[in-house]
BALUMZA-51488 format. One record per residue (C-alpha): x, y, z; residue in one letter. Coordinates in pm, 1 decimal. Layout:
<X X | Y Y | Z Z | residu a>
...
This chain:
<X -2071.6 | Y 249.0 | Z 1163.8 | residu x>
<X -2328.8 | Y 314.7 | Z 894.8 | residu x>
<X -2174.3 | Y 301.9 | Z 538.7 | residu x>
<X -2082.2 | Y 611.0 | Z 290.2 | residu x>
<X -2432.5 | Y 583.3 | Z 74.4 | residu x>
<X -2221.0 | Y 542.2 | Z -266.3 | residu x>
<X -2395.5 | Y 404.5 | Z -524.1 | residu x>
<X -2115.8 | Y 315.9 | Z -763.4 | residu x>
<X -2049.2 | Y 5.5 | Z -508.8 | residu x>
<X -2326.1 | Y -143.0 | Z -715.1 | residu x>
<X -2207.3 | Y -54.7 | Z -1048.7 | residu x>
<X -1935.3 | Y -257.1 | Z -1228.8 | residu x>
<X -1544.2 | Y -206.2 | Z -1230.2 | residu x>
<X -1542.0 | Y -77.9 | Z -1572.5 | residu x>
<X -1833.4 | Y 164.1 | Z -1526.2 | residu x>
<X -1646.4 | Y 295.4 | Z -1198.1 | residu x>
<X -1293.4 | Y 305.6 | Z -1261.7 | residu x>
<X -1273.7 | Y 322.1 | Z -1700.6 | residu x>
<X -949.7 | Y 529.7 | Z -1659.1 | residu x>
<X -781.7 | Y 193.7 | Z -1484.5 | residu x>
<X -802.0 | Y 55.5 | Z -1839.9 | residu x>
<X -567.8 | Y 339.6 | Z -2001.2 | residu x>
<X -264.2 | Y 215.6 | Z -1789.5 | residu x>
<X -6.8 | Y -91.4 | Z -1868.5 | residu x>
<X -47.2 | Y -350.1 | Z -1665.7 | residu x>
<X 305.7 | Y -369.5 | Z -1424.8 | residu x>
<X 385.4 | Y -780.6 | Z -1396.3 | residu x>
<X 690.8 | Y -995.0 | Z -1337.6 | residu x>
<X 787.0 | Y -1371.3 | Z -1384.3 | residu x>
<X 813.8 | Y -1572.9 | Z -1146.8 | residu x>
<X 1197.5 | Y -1617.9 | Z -1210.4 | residu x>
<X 1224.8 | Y -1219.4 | Z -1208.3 | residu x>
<X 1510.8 | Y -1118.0 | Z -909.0 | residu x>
<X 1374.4 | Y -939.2 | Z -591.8 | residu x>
<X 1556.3 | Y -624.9 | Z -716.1 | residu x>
<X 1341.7 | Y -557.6 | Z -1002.8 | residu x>
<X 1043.7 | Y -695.0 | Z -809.4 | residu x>
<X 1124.2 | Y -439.7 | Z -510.1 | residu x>
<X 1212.5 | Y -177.1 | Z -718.3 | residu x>
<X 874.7 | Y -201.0 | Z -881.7 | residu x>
<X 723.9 | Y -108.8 | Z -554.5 | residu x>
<X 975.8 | Y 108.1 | Z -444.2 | residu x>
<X 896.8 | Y 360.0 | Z -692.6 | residu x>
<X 538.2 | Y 287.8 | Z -702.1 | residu x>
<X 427.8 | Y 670.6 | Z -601.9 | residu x>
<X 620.6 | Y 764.5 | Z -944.9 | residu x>
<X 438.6 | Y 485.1 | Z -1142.0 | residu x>
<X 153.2 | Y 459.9 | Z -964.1 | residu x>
<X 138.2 | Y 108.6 | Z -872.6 | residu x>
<X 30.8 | Y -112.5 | Z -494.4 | residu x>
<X 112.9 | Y -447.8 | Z -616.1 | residu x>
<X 242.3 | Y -667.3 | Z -879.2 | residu x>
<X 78.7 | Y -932.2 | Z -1104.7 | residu x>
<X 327.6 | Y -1227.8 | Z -1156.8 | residu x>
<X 241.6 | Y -1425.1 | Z -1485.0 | residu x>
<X 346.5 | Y -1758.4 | Z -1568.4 | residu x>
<X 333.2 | Y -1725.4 | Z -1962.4 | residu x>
<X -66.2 | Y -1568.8 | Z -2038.0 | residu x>
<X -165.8 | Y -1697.6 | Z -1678.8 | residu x>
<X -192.6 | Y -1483.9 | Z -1344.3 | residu x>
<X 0.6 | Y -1699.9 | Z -1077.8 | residu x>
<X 20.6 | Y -1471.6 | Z -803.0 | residu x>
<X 30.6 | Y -1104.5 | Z -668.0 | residu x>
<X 307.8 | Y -942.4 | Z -461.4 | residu x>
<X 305.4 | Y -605.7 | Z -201.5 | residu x>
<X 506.9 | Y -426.7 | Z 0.9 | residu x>
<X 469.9 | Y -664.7 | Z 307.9 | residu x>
<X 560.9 | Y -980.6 | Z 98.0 | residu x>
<X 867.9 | Y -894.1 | Z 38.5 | residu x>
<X 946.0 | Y -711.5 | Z 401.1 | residu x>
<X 797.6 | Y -1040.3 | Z 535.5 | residu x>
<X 1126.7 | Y -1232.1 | Z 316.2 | residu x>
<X 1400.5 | Y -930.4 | Z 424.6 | residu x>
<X 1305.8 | Y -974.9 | Z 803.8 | residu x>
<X 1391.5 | Y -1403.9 | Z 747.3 | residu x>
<X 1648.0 | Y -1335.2 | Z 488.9 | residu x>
<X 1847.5 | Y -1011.6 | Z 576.5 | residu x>
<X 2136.3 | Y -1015.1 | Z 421.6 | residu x>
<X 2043.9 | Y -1195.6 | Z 96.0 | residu x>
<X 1710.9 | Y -1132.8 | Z -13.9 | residu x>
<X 1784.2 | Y -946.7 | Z -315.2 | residu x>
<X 1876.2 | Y -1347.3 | Z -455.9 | residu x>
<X 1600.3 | Y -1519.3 | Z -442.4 | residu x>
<X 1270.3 | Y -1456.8 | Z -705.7 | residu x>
<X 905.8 | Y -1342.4 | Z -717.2 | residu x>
<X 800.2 | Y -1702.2 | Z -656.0 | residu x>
<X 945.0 | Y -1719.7 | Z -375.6 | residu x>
<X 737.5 | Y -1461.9 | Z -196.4 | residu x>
<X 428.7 | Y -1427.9 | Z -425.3 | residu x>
<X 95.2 | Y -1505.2 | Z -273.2 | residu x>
<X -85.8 | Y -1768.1 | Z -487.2 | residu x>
<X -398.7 | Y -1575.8 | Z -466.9 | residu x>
<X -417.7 | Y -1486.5 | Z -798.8 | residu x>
<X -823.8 | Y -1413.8 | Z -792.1 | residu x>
<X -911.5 | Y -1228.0 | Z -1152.6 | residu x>
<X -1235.7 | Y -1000.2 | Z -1117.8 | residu x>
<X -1382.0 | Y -964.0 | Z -1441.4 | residu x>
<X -1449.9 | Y -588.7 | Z -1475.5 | residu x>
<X -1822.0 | Y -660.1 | Z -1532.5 | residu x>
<X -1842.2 | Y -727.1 | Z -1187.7 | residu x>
<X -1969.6 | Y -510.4 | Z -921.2 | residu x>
<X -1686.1 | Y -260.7 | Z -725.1 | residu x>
<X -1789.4 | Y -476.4 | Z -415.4 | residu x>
<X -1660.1 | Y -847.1 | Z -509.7 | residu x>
<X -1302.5 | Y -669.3 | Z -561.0 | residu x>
<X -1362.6 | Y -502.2 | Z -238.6 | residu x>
<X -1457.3 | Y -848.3 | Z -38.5 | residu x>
<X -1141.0 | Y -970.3 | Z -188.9 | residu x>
<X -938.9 | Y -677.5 | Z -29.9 | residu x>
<X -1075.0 | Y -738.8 | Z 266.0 | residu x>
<X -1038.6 | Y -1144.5 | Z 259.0 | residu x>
<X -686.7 | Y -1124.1 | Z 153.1 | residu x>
<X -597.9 | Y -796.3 | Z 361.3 | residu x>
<X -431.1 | Y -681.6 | Z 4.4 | residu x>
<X -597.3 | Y -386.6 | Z -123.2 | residu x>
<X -489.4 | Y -451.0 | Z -494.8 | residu x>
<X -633.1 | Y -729.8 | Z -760.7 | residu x>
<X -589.9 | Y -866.9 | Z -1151.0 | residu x>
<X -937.7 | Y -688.8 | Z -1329.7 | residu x>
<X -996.2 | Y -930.3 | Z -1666.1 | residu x>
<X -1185.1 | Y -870.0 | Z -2009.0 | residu x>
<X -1338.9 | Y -1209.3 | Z -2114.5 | residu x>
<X -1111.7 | Y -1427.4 | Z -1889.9 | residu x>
<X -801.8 | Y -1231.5 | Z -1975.4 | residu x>
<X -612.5 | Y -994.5 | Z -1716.5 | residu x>
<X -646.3 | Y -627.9 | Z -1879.4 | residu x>
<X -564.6 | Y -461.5 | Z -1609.3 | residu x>
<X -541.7 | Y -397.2 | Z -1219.6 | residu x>
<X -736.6 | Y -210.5 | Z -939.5 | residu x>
<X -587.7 | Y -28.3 | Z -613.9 | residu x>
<X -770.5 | Y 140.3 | Z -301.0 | residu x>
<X -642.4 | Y 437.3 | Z -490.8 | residu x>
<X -801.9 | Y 433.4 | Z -793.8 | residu x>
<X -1133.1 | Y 349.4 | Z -616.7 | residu x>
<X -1101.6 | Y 705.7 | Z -436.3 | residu x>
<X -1020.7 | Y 879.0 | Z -804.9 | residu x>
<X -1309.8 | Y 736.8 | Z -869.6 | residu x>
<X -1637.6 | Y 768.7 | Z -642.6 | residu x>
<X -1789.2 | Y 1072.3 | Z -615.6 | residu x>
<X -1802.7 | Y 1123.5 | Z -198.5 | residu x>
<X -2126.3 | Y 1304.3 | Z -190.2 | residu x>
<X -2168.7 | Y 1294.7 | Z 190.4 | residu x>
<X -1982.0 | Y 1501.1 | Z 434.9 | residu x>
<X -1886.6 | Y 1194.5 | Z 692.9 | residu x>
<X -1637.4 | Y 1342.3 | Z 887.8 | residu x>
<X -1288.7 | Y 1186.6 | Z 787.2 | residu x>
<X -1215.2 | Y 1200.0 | Z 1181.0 | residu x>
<X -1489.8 | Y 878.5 | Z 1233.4 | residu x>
<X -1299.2 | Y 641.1 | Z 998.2 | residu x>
<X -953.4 | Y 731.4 | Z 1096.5 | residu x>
<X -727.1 | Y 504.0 | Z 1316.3 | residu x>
<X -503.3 | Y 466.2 | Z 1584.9 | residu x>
<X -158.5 | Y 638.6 | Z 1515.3 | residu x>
<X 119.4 | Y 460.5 | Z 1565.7 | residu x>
<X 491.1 | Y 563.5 | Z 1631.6 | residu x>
<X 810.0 | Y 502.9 | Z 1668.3 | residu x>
<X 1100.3 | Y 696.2 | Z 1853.0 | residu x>
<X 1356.1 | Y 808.2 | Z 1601.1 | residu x>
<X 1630.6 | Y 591.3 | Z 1718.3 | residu x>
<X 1413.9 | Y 276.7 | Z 1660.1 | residu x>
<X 1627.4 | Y -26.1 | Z 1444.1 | residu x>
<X 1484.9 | Y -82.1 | Z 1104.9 | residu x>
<X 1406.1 | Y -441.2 | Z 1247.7 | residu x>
<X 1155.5 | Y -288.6 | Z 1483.0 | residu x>
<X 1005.7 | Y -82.4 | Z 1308.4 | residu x>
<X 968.1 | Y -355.0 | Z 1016.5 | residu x>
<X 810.2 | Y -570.7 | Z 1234.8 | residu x>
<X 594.1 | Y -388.9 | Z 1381.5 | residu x>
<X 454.0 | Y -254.1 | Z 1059.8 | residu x>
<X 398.4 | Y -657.2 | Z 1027.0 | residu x>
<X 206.1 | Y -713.2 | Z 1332.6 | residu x>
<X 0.0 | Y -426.8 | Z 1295.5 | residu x>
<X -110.8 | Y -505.6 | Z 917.3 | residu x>
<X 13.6 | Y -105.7 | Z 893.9 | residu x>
<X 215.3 | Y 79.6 | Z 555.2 | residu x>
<X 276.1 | Y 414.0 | Z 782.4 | residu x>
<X 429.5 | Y 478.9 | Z 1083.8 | residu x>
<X 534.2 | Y 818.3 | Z 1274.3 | residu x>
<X 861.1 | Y 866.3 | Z 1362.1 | residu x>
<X 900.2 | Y 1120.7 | Z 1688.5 | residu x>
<X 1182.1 | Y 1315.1 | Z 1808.6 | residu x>
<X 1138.7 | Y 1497.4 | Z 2117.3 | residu x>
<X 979.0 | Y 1839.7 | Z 2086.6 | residu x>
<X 1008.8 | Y 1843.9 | Z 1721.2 | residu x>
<X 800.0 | Y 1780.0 | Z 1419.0 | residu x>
<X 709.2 | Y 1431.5 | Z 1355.4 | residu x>
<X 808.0 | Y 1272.7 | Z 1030.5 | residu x>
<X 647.2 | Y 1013.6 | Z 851.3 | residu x>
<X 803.0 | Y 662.2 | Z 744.0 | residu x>
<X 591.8 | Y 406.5 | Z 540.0 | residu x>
<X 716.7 | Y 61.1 | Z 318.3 | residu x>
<X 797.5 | Y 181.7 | Z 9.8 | residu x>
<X 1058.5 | Y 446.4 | Z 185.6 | residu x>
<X 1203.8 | Y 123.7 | Z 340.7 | residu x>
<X 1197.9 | Y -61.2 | Z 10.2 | residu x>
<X 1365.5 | Y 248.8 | Z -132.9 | residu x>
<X 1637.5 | Y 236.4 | Z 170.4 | residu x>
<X 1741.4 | Y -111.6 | Z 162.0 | residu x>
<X 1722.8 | Y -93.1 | Z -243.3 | residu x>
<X 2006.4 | Y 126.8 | Z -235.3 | residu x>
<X 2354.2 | Y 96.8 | Z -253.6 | residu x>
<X 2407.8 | Y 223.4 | Z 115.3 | residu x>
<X 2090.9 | Y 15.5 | Z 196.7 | residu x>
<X 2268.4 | Y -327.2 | Z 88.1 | residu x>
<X 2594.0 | Y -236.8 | Z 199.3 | residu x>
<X 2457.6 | Y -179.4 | Z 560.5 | residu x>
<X 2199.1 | Y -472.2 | Z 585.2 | residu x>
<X 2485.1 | Y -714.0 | Z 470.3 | residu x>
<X 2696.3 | Y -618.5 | Z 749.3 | residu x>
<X 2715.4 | Y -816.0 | Z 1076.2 | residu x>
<X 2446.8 | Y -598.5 | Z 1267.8 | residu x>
<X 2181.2 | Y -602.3 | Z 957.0 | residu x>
<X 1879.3 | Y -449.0 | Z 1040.5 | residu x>
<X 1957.0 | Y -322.2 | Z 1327.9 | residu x>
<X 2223.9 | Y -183.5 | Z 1286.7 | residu x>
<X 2045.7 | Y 138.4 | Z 1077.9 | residu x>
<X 1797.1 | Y 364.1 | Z 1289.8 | residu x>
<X 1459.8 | Y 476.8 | Z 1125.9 | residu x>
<X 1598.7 | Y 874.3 | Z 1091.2 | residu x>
<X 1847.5 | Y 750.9 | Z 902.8 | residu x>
<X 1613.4 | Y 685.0 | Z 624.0 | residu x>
<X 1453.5 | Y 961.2 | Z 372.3 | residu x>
<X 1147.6 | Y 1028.4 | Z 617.1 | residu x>
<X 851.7 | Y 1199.9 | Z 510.0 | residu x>
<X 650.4 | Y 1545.5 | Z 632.9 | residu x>
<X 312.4 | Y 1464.4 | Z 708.9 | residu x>
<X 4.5 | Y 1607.6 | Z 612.7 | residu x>
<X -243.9 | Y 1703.5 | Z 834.8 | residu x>
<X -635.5 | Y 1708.6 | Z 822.1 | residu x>
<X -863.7 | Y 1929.5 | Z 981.5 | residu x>
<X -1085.4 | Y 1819.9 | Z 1249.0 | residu x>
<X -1398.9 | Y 1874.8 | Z 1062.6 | residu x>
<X -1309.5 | Y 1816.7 | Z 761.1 | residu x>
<X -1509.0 | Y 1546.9 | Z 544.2 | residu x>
<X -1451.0 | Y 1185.7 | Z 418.7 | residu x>
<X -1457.0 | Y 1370.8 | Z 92.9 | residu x>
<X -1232.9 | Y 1598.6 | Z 137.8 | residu x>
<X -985.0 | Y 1362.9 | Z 258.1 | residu x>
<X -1061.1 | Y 1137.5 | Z -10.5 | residu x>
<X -932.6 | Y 1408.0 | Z -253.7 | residu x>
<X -656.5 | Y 1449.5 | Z -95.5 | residu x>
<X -537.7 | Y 1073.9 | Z -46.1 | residu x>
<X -593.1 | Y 1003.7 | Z -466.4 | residu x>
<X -279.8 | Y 1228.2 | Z -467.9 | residu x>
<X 39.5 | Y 987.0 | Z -524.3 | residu x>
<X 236.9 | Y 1188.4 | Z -306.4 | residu x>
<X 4.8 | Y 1141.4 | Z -13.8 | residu x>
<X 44.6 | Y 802.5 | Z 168.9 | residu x>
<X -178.3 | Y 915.2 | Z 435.8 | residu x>
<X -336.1 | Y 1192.1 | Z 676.7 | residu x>
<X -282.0 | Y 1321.0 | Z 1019.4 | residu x>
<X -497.2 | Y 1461.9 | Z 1282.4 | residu x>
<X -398.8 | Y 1649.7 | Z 1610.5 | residu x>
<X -561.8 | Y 1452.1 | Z 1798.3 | residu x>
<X -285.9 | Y 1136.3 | Z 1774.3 | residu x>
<X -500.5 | Y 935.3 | Z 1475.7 | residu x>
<X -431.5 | Y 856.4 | Z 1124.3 | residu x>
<X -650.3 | Y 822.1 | Z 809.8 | residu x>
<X -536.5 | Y 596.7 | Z 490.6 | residu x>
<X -685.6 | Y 474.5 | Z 202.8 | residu x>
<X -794.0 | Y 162.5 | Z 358.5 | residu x>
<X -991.5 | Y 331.0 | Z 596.7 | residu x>
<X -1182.7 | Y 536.8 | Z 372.7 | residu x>
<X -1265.8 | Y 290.7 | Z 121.9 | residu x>
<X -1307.6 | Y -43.7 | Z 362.9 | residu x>
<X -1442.8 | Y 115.7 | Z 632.8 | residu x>
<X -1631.9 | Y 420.5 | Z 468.8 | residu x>
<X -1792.6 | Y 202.4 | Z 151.0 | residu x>
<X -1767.4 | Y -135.3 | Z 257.6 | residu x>
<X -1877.7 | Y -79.0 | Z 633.9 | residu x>
């Protein structure tokens, strides 16, 4: 699949993406709980934020997502809210200076299958960069259709445990799943509704019980309507669409799904 001909890939992070630098950068300890840590993420689409930086005094130590700390409920159920961010940070703690070119922070999305990375000024972190921010960002001046980079939906029936559909999410490296009920509309269920779930009071109360996981079903969670995408409509246009917050991802009729992964990795990085 040829690449989206985008010349910012060439240009640096701060030429790209300025308004990245107008933010606070979000970062914990490592000694910080799980709870603040997970509600971090949990309310990301309000705050606008796809990972954590965790700082050991001035120094970048490691990043956390969604599926680190999914990863640590599946092996520790019923009390993962005790332990910290060090114990499920990845130690990749790779800082691109923002004088770099978009595409070493892209290589190290795609090495580290963790679309979000520290962004330094003269060796210290300023700042971070997301898949989102990249589509705020570039100017899609090509009408790609949006259908050639999407994926392979996946779903779940609605009575699925909150075990299976966590681990599948795991297996298949996925943040969205589709949630089917019969004959009627499908709903939408992705990690930071989980996060939100198992944050709250219900959410603890029922994970700590004998059944944990499985004893909640994925429509009892706060699911999501999908969006849908036209058939011809362009990587561009759904590029647009995905920089909204509120817009995990995109649906098409025809049983596939497009995220932001797919339009930046697959559409700019080839």
């Amino acid at each position: 699949m040829n690449r989206l001909p985008i010349s910012a890939l060439d240009s640096t992070i701060s030429d790209t993406t300025p308004h990245i630098f107008k933010r606070p950068i979000l970062s914990v300890i490592p000694s910080d709980s799980l709870l603040q840590v997970g509600t971090f993420l949990a309310i990301g689409p309000q705050i606008y934020v796809d990972g954590l930086v965790v700082f050991d005094g001035s120094e970048p130590v490691g990043r956390i997502g969604g599926s680190h700390i999914i990863q640590h409920i599946l092996q520790h159920e019923r009390d993962w809210f005790h332990f910290t961010a060090s114990d499920i940070m990845s130690h990749e703690s790779s800082v691109v200076d923002a004088s770099k070119p978009l595409t070493v922070a892209l290589d190290i999305f795609w090495r580290t299958r963790f679309a979000f990375v520290p962004v330094g000024i003269g060796g210290k972190v300023m700042t971070t960069l997301s898949l989102r921010d990249i589509l705020r960002a570039v100017d899609f001046k090509v009408d790609l259709p949006a259908e050639k980079l999407a994926s392979q939906l996946v779903s779940v029936d609605h009575m699925t445990t909150l075990r299976s559909a966590l681990e599948l999410m795991l297996t298949r490296g996925i943040r969205n799943l589709v949630v089917t009920n019969g004959q009627e509309s499908l709903r939408l269920l992705n990690d930071r509704k989980i996060l939100e779930f198992l944050l709250s009071h219900e959410g603890r109360l029922t994970t700590a019980g004998p059944n944990g996981l499985d004893s909640v079903r994925v429509n009892q969670l706060d699911l999501l309507n999908p969006r849908y995408l036209k058939k011809e409509a362009s990587a561009r246009i759904a590029a647009g669409y995905l920089s909204e917050i509120s817009t995990p991802c995109l649906l098409f009729e025809e049983n596939k799904i497009i995220t932001p992964w797919d339009i930046v990795m697959k559409g700019m990085r080839g």
